[in-house]
C-alpha positions in Angstrom: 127.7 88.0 77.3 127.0 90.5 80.0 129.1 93.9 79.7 131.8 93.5 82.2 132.8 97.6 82.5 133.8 98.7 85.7 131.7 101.6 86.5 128.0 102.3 85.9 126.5 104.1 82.1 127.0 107.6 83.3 124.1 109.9 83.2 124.0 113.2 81.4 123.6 116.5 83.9 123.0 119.6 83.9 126.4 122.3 84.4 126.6 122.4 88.5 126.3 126.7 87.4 123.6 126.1 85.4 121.6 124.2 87.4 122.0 125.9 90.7 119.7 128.9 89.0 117.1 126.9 87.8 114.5 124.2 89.1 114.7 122.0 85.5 115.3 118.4 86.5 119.6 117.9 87.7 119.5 114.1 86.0 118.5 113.2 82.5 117.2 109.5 81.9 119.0 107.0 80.1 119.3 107.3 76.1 117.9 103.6 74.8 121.4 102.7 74.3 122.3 104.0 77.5 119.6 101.3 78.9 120.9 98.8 77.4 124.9 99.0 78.2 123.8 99.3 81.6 121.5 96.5 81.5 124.0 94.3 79.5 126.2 95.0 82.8 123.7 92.5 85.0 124.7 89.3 85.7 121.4 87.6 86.5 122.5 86.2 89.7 120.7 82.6 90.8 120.4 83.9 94.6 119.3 87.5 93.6 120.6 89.5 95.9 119.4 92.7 95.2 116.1 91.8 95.3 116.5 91.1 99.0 117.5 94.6 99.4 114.7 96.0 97.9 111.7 97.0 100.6 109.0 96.8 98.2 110.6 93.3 96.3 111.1 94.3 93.0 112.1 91.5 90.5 114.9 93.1 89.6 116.5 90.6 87.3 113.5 89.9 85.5 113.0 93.6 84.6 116.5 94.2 83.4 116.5 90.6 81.2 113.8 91.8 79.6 115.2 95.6 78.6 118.2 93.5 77.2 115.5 91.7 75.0 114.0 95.6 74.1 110.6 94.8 75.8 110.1 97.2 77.9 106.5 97.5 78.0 107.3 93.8 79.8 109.7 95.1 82.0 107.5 97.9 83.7 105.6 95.4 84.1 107.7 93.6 86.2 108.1 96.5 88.3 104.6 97.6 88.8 103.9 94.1 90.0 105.3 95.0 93.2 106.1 98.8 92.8 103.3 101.5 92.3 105.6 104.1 92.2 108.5 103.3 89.5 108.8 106.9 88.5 109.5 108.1 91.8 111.3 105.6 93.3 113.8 105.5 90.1 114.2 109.2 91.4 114.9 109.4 95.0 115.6 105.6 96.2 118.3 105.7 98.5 119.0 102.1 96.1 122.9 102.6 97.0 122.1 101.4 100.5 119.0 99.2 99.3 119.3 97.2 96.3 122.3 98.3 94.5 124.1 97.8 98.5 123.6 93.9 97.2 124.9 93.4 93.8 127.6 91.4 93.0 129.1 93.7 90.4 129.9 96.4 93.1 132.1 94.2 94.7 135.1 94.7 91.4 133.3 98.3 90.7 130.4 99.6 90.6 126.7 97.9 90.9 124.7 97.9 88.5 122.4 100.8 88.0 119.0 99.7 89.2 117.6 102.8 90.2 119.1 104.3 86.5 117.1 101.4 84.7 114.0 101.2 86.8 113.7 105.3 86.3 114.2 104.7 82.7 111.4 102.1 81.8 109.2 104.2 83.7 109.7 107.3 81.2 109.8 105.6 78.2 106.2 104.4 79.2 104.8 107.9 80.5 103.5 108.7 77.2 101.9 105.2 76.5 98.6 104.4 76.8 98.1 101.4 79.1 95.3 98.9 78.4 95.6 97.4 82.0 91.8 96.6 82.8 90.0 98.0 86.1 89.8 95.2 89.0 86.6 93.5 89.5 84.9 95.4 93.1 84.7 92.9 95.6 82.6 94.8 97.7 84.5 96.0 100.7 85.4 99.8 101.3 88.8 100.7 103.1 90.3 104.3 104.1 93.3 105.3 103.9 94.3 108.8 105.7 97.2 110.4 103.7 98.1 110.1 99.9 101.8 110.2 100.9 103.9 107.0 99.5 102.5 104.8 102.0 99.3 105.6 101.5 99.0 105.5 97.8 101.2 102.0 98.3 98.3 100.2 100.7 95.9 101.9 98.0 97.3 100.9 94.9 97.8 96.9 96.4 94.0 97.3 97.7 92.6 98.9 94.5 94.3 95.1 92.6 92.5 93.6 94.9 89.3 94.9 93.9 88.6 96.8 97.1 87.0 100.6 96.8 89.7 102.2 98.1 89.1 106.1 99.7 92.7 108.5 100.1 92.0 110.9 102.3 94.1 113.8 102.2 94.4 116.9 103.9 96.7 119.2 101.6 95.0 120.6 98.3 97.3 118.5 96.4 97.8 114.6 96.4 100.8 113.6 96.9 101.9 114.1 100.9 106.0 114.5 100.8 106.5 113.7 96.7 104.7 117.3 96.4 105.7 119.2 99.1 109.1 117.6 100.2 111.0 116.5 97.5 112.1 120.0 95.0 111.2 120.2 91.6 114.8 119.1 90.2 114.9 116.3 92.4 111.3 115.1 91.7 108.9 116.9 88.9 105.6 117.1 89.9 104.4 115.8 86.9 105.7 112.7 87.3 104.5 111.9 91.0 101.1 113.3 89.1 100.8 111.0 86.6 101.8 108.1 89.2 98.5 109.7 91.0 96.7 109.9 87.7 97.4 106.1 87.2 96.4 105.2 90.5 93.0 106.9 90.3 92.5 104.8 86.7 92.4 102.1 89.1 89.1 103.5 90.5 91.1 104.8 93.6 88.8 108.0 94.7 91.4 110.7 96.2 89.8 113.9 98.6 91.6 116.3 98.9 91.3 119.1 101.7 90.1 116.2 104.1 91.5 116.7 107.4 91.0 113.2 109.5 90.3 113.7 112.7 88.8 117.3 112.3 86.3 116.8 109.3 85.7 113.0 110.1 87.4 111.1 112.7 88.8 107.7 112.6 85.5 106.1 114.5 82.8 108.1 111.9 85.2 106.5 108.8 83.8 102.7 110.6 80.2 104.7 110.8 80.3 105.6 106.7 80.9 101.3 106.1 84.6 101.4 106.2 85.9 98.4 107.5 89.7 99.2 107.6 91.3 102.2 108.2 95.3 102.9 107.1 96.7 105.6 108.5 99.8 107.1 106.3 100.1 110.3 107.3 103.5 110.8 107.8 105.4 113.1 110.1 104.9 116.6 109.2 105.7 117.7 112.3 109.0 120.6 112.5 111.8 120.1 115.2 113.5 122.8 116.4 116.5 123.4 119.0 114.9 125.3 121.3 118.0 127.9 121.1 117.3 131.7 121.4 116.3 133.8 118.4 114.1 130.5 116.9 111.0 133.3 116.8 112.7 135.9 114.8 111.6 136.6 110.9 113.4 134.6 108.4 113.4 131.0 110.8 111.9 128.9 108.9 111.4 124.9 109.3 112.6 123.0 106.0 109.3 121.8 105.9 107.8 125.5 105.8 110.2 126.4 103.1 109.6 123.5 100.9 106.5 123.1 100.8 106.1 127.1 100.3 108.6 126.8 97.5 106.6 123.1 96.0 102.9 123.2 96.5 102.6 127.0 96.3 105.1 127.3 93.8 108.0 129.7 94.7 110.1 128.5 92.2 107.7 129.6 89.7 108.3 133.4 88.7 104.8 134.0 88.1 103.5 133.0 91.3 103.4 135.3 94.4 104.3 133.4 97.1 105.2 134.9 99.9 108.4 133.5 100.4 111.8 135.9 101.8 114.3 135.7 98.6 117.4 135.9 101.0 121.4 136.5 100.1 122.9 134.2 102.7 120.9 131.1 104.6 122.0 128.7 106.8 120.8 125.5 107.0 120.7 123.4 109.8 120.9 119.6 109.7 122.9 116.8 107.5 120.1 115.1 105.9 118.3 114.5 102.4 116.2 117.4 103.7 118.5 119.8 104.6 120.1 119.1 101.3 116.7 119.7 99.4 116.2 122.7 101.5 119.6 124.4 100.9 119.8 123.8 96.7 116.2 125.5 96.8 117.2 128.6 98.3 120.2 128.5 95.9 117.9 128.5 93.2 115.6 130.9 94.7 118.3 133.7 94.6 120.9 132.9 97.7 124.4 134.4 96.5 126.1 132.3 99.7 124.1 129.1 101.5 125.7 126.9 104.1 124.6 124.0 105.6 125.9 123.7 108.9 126.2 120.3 110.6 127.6 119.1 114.0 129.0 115.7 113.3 131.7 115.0 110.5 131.2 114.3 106.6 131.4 110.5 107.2 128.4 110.5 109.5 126.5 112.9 107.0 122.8 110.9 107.0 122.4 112.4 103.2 122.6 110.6 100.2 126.2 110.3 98.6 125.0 111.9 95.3 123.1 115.2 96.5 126.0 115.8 98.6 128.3 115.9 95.8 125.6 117.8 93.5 125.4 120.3 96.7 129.1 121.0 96.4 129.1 121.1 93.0 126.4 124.0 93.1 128.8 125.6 95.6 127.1 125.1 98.9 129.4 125.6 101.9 129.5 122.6 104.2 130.2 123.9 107.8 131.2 120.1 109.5 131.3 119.8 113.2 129.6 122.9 113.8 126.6 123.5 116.7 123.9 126.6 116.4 124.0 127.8 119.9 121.8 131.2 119.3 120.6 132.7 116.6 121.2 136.4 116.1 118.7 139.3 115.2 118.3 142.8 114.2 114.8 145.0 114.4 113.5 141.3 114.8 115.0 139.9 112.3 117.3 137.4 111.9 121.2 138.9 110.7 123.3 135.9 111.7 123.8 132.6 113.4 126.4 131.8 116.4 128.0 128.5 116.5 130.1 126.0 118.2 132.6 123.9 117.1 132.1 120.3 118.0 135.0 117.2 118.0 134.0 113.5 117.6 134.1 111.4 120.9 135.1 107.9 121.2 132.4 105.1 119.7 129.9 104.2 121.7 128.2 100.4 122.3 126.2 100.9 119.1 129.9 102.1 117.2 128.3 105.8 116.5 130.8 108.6 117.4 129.4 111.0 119.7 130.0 114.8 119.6 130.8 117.6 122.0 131.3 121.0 122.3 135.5 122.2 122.0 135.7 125.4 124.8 135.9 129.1 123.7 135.1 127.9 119.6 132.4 129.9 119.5 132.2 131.9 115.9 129.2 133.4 113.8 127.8 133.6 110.2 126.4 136.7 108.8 123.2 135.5 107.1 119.6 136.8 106.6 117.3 133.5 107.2 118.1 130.0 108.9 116.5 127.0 107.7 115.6 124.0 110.6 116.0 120.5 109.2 116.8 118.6 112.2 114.2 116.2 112.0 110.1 115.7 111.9 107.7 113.9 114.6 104.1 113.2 113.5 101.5 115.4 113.1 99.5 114.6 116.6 96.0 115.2 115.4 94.6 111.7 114.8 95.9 110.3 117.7 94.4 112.9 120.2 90.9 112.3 118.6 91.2 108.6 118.7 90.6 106.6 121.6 92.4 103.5 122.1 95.4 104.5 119.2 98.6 103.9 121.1 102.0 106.1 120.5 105.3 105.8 121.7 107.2 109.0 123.2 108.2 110.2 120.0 104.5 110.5 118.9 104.7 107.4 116.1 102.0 105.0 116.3 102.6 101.5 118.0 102.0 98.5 115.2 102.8 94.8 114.9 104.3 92.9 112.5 101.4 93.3 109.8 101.4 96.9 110.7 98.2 96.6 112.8 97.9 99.8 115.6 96.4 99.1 118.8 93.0 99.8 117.4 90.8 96.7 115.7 90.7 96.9 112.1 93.1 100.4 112.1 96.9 100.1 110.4 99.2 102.1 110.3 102.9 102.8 108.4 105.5 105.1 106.8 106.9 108.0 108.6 104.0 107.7 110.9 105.6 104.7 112.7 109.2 104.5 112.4 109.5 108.9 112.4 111.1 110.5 109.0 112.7 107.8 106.5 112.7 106.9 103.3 109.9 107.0 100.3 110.6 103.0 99.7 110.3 102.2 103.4 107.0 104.0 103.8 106.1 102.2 100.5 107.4 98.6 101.9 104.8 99.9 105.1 102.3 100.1 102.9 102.2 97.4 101.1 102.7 94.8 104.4 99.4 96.8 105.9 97.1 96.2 102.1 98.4 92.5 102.6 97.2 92.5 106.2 94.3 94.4 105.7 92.9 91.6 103.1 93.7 89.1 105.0 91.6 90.9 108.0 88.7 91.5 105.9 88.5 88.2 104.5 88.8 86.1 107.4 85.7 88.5 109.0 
């Protein structure tokens, strides 16, 4: 008989005061038991709902049936059927819009918790030595430009396939936005490592400090026997406001600051990074970024952070949960509030001005506008401000690629199967739709390794 309480099998924390001076993981994992009084909770629809809300397909039924039955060696391998990245997507998987969005428990409660279960499988099997054999070769080489989720997502699918699969990627590190995005506490690095570690068991060869389009180009890739290329390379590209004082010391874009404080290490104390440990930042932006960005420079020392944002708590793009654990920590939320100028001192930054905004009727698509209320203008006395209004990708490949097509946000133009204007070059993740999710990048792709076999084989 499946568990019929209300709510989800809590997870154990850390203390919000603890945690908010440390960079240990927030979350612990489920306890065995834990595992299974959640997975009792399912109620192994016939229609499975939640597997329709899932980007990359997981069969989520069949994984949590067999965690009731204590096999979970059988149920990560349901997952990694269709998931390559269980740890990290049991992590950071927005799954309360995705998957969890569809079960039928959360209609008298709460669903049940997929993310929780599919995180938990993947721990209890970190440590395990897998006997999954190597793919036979088939003989065809593929590139894929970025190790980010979409890339290692076409690689992984590719690499089953039997295809000898090259990740091309420009940062010292594997990884693309699981290392230098996604902090320490949301994410550990070794776990998005071992994922890597797993995927190069596979006979996936990873380069690192490979910059595509300045070391090799796209067209020298065909030269060297490739005969598809994926691009994943996301969009690493900072926005900014264009207001005044956007120059001064102690601006920073989130992306700067993140990946300062994850691939060089900030939050390490034995590591010398040269990184501004500030009393009071501001961050700009209502996002999973901005979020990331302002419980890191708790962590790294802030006494005050604020994350300033121009629409309303109910429009907040975040997820539910690391807006809570942000409160929690004692970030200040500053709703329907504008930076109009930045303010400095001997070049430095020493405050931000703002305006207040108010909420304007829906509009066709039912999203509230915003404008500026008259004469609001107020300031914050801070010593660093912190972009995270949004990324664009990096332009790189496309200027040294003839024929690649972009729209006039810079994302590359694709079909259906992910396929770029370019015979034989695919493209997906934050590189086509702009900044989103790790699952959508990862549902990208896996449609373009699907595509690009079917491509190669009918050649």
């Amino acid at each position: 008989m499946p568990n019929m309480q209300l709510e989800k099998t809590p997870v154990r924390e850390q203390e919000p005061k603890v945690r908010a001076h440390n960079f240990d993981e927030v979350s612990a994992c489920y306890t065995d038991s834990e595992a299974l009084n959640e997975a009792n909770r399912c109620l192994n629809c016939k229609n499975r709902p939640c597997v329709g809300g899932c980007p990359v397909g997981v069969r989520i039924p069949e994984f949590i049936e067999k965690i009731r039955e204590g096999d979970i060696p059988a149920a990560y391998g349901i997952i990694k059927s269709t998931n390559g990245l269980p740890a990290v997507c049991g992590r950071v998987c927005p799954q309360e819009s995705q998957c969890e969005s569809k079960c039928v428990r959360g209609i008298k409660g709460e669903p049940v918790g997929i993310g929780r279960l599919e995180r938990y499988c993947a721990d209890y099997m970190a440590d395990k030595a897998s006997d999954a054999e190597n793919p036979v070769k088939n003989g065809h080489k593929v590139a894929v430009i970025g190790s980010g989720p979409s890339g290692l997502s076409c690689a992984s699918d590719l690499a089953k396939l039997g295809y000898s699969v090259t990740v091309f990627e420009a940062f010292h590190t594997a990884g693309g936005v699981l290392m230098y995005g996604i902090p320490e506490f949301r994410l550990p690095k070794a776990t998005v490592q071992r994922e890597i570690d797993g995927l190069r068991a596979l006979g996936v060869d990873i380069q690192t400090d490979m910059v595509i389009g300045k070391i090799l180009s796209v067209d020298e890739l065909f030269e060297q026997g490739y005969e598809a290329v994926f691009i994943g390379t996301g969009a690493g590209l900072p926005n900014f406001m264009g207001i005044e004082g956007e120059s001064l010391v102690g601006v920073y874009s989130a992306n700067e600051y993140l990946t300062r404080t994850n691939l060089m290490k900030a939050y390490l104390d034995d590591y010398d990074t040269p990184i501004n440990r500030s009393k009071a930042i501001a961050v700009v932006g209502g996002g999973n970024v901005a979020m990331d960005a302002a419980r890191s420079a708790l962590r790294l020392g802030a006494e005050k952070v604020y994350i300033v944002y121009r629409r309303s708590a109910d429009e907040m793009p975040a997820r539910r949960e690391e807006v809570h654990h942000a409160g929690e920590e004692g970030i200040e939320f500053k709703y329907l509030c504008n930076p109009v100028e930045i303010l400095g001192k001997d070049g430095k930054v020493c405050g931000i001005k703002c305006v207040r905004m108010e909420l304007t009727e829906p509009d066709q698509s039912g999203r509230r506008g915003v404008r500026p209320i008259e004469n609001s203008e107020f300031e914050i006395e801070v010593d660093a401000v912190i972009m995270a209004i949004g990324t664009s990708p990096n332009p790189l490949i496309r200027s040294t690629t003839p024929g690649l097509e972009t729209n006039r946000r810079g994302c590359f133009v694709v079909d259906e199967n992910m396929l770029t204007t370019r015979e034989g070059v695919y493209a997906g993740g934050d590189a086509v739709t702009g900044a989103a999710t790790v699952i959508l990048a990862m549902g990208a792709g896996k449609r373009a390794a699907k595509a690009i076999d079917e491509y190669i084989r009918s050649k």
